[in-house]
N, C-alpha and C positions, 0 to 999 in steps of 0.2 A: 806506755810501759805497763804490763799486766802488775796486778795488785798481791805482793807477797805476804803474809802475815805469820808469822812464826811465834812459838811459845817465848824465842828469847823478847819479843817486841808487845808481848801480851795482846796481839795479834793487834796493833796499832792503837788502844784504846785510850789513850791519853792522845794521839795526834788526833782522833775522831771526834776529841768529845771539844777539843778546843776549838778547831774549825770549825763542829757543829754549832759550840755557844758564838762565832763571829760571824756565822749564817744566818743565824738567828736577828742577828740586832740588825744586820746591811741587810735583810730579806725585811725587816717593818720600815725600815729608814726606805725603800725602793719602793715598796708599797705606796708608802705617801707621794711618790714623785712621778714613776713610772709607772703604766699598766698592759701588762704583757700578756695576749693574748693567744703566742705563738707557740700550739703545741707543742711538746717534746716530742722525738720518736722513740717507736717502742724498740728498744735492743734488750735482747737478753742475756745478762749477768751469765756468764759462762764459767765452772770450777774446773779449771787444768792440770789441777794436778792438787794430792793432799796424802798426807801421812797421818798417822795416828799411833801414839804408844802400842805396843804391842804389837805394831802389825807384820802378819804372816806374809805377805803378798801383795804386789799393788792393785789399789783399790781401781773399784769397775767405774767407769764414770759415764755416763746414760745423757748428751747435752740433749738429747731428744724426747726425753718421757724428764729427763733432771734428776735420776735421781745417781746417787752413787753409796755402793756399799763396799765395806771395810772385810775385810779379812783381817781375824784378828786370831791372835795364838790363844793355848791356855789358861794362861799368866794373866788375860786381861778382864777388867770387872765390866761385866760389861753396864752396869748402871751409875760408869763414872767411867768413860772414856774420853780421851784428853784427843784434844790434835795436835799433833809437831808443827806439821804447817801445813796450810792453804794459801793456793794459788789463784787467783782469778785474772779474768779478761779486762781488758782496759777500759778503766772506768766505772768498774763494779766495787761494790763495798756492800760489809755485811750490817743491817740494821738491827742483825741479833747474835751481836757481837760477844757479850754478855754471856749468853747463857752460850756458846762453845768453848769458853773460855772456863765456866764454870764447870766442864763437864756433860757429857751426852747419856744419858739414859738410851742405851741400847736397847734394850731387854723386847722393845716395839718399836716400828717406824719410829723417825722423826724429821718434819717440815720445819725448815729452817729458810727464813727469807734470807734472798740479796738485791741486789736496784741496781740499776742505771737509769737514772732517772722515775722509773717505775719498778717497784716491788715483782718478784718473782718465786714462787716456793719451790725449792728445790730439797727433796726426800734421801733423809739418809737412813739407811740401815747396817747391820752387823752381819756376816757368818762367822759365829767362832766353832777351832774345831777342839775338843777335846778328846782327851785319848782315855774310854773308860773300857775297864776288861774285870773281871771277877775267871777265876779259876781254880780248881780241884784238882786232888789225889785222883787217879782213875775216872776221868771225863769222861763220858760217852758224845762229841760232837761241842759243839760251839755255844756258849753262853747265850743267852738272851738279854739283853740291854734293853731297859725304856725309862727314856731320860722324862718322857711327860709324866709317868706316872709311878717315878723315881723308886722302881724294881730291876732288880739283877736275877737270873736263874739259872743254875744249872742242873744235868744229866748227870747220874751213874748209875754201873750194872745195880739190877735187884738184889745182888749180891751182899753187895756193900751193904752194912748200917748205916743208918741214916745219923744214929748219933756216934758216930768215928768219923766225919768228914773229915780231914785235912784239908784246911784252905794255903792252895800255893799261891794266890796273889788277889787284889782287889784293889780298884781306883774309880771312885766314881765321882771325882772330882776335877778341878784344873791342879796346876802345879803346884798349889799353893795348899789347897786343901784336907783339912784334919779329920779322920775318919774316928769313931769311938762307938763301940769299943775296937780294938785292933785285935783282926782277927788273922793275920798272915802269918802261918807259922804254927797255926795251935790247931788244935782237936776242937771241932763243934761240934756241936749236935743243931742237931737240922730237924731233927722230929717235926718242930713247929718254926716258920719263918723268923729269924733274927730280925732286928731293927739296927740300927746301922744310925750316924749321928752325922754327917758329913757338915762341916765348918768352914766359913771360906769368905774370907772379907768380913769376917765379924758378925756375918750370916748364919744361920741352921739350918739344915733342909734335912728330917729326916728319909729315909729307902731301907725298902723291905727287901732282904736277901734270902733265896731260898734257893732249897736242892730237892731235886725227886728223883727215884729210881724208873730204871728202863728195863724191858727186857727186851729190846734189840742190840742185838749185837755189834750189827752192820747194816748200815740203811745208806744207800743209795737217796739223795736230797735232791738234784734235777742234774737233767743235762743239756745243757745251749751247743744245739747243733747249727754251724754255720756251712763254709761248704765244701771245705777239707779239713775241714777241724772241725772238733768236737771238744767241748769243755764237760766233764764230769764229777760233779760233788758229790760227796760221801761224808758218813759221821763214823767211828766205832769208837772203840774204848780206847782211852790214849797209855800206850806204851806196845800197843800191840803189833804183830805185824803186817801191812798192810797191801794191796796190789788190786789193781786192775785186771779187767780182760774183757776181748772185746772179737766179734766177728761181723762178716756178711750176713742177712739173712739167709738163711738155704744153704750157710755152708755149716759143716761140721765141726770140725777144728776153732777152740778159742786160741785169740793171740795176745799174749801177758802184755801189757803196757809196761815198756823200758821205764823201769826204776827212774832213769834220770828226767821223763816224764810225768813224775808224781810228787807231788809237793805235800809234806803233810805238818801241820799246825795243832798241836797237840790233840783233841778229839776227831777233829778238820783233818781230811785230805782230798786232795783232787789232782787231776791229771789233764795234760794238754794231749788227747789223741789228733797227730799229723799223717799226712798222706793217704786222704781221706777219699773215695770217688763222690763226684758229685751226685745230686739227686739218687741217692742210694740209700737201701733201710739197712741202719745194721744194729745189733744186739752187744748190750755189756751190762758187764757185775764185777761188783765190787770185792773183795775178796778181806777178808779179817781175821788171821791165827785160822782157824778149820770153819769159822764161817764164811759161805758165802749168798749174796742177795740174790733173787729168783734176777732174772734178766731182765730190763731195762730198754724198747725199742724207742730207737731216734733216726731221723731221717736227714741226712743233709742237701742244702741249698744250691739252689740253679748256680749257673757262673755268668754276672749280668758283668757287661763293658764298657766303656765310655765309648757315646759315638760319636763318631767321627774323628777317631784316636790319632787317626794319621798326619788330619785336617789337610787330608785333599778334594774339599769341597770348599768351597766362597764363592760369593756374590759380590758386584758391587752394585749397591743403591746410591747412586749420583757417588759423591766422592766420599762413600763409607765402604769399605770393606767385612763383608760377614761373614765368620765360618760357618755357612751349613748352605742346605739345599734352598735355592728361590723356592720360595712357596712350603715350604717343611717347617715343622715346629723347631725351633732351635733349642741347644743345646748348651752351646758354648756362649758367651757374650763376649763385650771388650769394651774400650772408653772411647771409639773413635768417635761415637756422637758428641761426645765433652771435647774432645780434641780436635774435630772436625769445625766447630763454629770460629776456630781462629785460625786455622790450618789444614795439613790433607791430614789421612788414619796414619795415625802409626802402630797401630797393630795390621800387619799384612798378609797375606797369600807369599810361599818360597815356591818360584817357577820351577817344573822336573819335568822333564822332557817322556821320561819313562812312566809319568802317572797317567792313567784313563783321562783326568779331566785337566793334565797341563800340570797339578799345584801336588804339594806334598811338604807339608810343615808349615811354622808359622813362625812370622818374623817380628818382635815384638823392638821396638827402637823406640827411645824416652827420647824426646825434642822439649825444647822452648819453641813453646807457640805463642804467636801475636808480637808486637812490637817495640819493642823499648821497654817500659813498667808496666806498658800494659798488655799483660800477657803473665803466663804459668808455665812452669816445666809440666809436660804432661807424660806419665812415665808410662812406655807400653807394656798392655796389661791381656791377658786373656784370663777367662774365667768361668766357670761352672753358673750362668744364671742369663741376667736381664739387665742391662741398661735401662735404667725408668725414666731417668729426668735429669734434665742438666737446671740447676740452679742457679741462675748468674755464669759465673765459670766455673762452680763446683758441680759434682755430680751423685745423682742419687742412686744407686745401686744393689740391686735384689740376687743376693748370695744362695747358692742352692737352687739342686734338682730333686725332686722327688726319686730317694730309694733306699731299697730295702733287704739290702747285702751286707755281708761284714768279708769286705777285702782286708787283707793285711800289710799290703802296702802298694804303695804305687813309685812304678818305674818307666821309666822314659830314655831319653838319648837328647842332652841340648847339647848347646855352644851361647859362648856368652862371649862379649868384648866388653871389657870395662873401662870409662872413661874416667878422672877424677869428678865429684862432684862440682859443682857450677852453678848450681841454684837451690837457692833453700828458702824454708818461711822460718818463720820469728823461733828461736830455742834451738834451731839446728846451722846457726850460722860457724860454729866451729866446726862443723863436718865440711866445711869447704876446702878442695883439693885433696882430700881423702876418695881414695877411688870407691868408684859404685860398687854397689852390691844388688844381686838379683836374688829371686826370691821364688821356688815353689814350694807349693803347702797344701795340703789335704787336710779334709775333718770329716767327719759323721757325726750330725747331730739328730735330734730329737723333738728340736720343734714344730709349732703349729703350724710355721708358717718359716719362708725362706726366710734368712736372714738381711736386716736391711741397712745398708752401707750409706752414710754421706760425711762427704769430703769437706764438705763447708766449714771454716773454723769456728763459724756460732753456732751451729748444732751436731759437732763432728760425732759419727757415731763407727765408731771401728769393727773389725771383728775381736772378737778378745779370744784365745784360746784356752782359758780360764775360765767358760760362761758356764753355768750350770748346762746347758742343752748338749753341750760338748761331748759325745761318746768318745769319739777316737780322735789323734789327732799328729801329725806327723810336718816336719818340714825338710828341705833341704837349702844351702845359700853357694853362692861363691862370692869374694869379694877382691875376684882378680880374673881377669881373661882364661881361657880355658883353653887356648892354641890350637881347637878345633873341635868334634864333637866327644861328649862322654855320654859314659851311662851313670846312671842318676836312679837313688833307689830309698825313697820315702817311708821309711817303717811306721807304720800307723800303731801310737802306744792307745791302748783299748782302757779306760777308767773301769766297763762293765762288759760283760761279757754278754749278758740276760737281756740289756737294755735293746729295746729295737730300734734302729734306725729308721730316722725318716726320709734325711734329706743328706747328699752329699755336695760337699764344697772343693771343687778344684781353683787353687788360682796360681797364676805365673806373674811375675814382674821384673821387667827392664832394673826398676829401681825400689830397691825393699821400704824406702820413705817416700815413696810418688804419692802414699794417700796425703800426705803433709808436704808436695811440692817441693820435695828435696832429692834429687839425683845429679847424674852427671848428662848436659844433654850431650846424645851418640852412644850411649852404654845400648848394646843389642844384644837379646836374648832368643837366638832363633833355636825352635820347635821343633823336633825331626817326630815323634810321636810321644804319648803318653798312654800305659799300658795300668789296668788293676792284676795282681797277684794274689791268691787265695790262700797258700799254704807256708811256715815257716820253714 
């Protein structure tokens, strides 16, 4: 049974200290009589699960590098964070029981042991997010915020005196936080930088608040051209009125960007230019009351596809199944090497008589493989990457392809049959006879490297779609038979518009818990194509 420890139990520390002192005395009493030679093995102390006062979010849990970090809200100190509760793997316990209990200093890492038998450091940290803003009478564009060297700034016309500011808002604290002197509501002068007192857990942190004059009116800040869209920031004075316009190169005529395309945030505005052509230069300006910004050239992006979208290509290599060309780099992966060493692929080739090579779509079917207990639900899987390694009967798995597009969403055409589930691992046993669920999902991220998947329950490492590398990220589910095929249409929501993609991640599944061996075996999720879309 995995080890629970919760704040109501003071995370067992009176059961620990007792059985420690009777270990103690039968460990010297054994001593004198027996002498045990016989190594321990090394297992590692696994955390499954853990909450924390304050927290925004579930924590990221890392069994593979060990570490796990907290999202935590406003509201929380982070140089006295408490935990609600921790979970561990069976047979783990913490030796620094104490000092979690006492409180976690965030503020920097912190290496915290647990054992099974032998000691293991596993790294915790914090993201907290705070919400801090400062704003003006007559902004000119967007604040500057810098929490390391605890300054706020803003913009207005030349116009303005610098000692009549009106301050319409400031927070550069958490929730809790006392700011002094209180400047929301009054006339400053600004001439020279204010000092600011911020209060917060009994803390001081003084910040230097300051304002300086512009003489632009309208500034045009950058534009992220992708490849029917085009994103355009802008700054002017806030209350004024505001608008875009944009053309082809080589043509004459500007064309106003629809109001209901422009978003504007008090000195801030920006616009979603749609129905864009590809690979084409074209021109925009910003427009403010009678000013407008000299023009602006941006060019947008190729239209790259996924191949072999159809998947009427596969091979089979002895009794594995492969979407792509013998002898071609691939593209797509699947698990049938994991599923193959107890069984046939259950990721397949859909026979079409009307395809050049026979095959057209793909047939993904979740089985129990192997015999009796021994054996796993294997839930069929296709995927954007690499099959690397099977582990025992788990599998190690390299997520992403190299690229460098910003699609908007991806759509496709399945069919799905759903089973009740049938097989589950440890924490998922109430999801039994509840029907399956399948599962596709896209992302674009930003890492160095593809993303690396293992199934194993001692070092499971998932995708999180939470992870900092995460540019875009979209999913679709059904969790009931679909009585033949539909169309399916994966909105990818974008965190950043600027950020460039490196890598993209497609995945499909029979069963939306196959990486924790819980589905229905017979739930089939067959493939008719998967298609990228570039415009809203």
């Amino acid at each position: 049974m995995d080890s629970v420890y919760t704040s109501d139990n003071i995370f067992g520390i009176k059961f620990r200290r007792s059985v420690g002192a009777l270990c103690a005395v039968l460990s010297v009493v054994a001593a004198s009589c027996i002498k045990n030679d016989i190594p321990y093995p090394h297992i590692q102390p696994n955390i499954l699960a853990v909450e924390a006062e304050h927290q925004s979010r579930a924590a990221a849990i890392d069994s593979v590098e060990r570490n796990v970090t907290l999202f935590l809200d406003e509201d929380a100190d982070l140089q006295y964070v408490r935990l609600a509760s921790l979970t561990l793997s069976k047979g783990a316990t913490c030796p620094d029981t104490a000092m979690i209990v006492e409180g976690l200093n965030l503020t920097e890492p912190v290496e915290i042991k647990f054992a099974v038998y032998y000691d293991y450091v596993w790294t915790f940290s914090a993201v907290q997010s705070i919400e801090r803003y400062f704003t003006v009478a007559n902004q000119v564009g967007a604040s500057q915020i810098d929490v390391e060297n605890h300054t706020a700034s803003a913009m207005v016309p030349s116009e303005l005196p610098l000692d009549e500011v009106v301050v319409r808002s400031l927070k550069l604290g958490g929730g809790t936080a006392v700011m002094s002197p209180d400047l929301v509501g009054k006339t400053v002068d600004f001439t020279q930088p204010v000092k600011v007192t911020v209060t917060e857990f009994g803390r001081e942190q003084e910040w230097t608040v300051s304002v300086t004059q512009t003489d632009v009116a309208v500034n045009i800040e950058r534009v992220d051209a992708w490849t029917k869209v085009a994103w355009v920031y802008a700054t002017a004075e806030e209350g004024r009125t505001v608008s875009f316009e944009y053309r082809l190169t080589g043509v004459d005529v500007w064309t106003q960007v629809p109001q209901g395309w422009v978003t504007v945030s008090g000195g801030n505005f920006n616009a979603r230019i749609i129905n864009l052509l590809p690979e084409s230069t074209y021109e925009v300006r910003a427009v403010s009351g009678e000013d407008i910004t000299l023009p602006e050239t941006f060019t947008t992006m190729n239209i790259a596809r996924l191949p072999n979208s159809q998947f009427e290509n596969w091979w089979l290599d002895g009794k594995i199944w492969c979407p792509w060309v013998e002898g071609e780099n691939p593209f797509w992966g699947t698990g049938n090497k994991g599923a193959t060493t107890l069984g046939p692929s259950n990721t397949s080739p859909i026979a079409n008589l009307d395809s050049p090579t026979g095959y057209h779509g793909a047939k993904l079917e979740s089985k129990f493989v192997g015999i009796s207990i021994l054996g796993k639900l294997a839930a069929g899987n296709l995927f954007a990457g690499d099959y690397v390694a099977t582990e025992g009967t788990n599998g190690i798995l390299s997520f992403g392809r190299l690229f460098g597009n910003y699609p908007t969403k991806l759509t496709g055409k399945i069919e799905y049959t759903s089973v009740p589930i049938s097989h589950y691992s440890s924490g998922f046993q109430d999801m039994v006879g509840q029907p399956d669920t399948c599962i596709v999902w896209c992302a674009l991220g930003d890492w160095e490297e593809p993303y690396e998947i293992r199934t194993n329950p001692a070092k499971r490492k998932l995708f999180n779609p939470e992870d900092p590398g995460v540019i875009a990220y979209g999913q679709v589910q059904f969790g009931y038979s679909t009585g033949g095929y539909v169309d399916i249409s994966v909105n990818l929501d974008y965190r950043s518009t600027s950020r460039k993609p490196r890598y993209i991640l497609v995945v499909a599944s029979a069963s939306k818990y196959g990486d924790y061996f819980t589905g229905g075996s017979g739930s089939i999720l067959n493939i008719d194509h998967l298609e990228l879309e570039y415009d809203y």
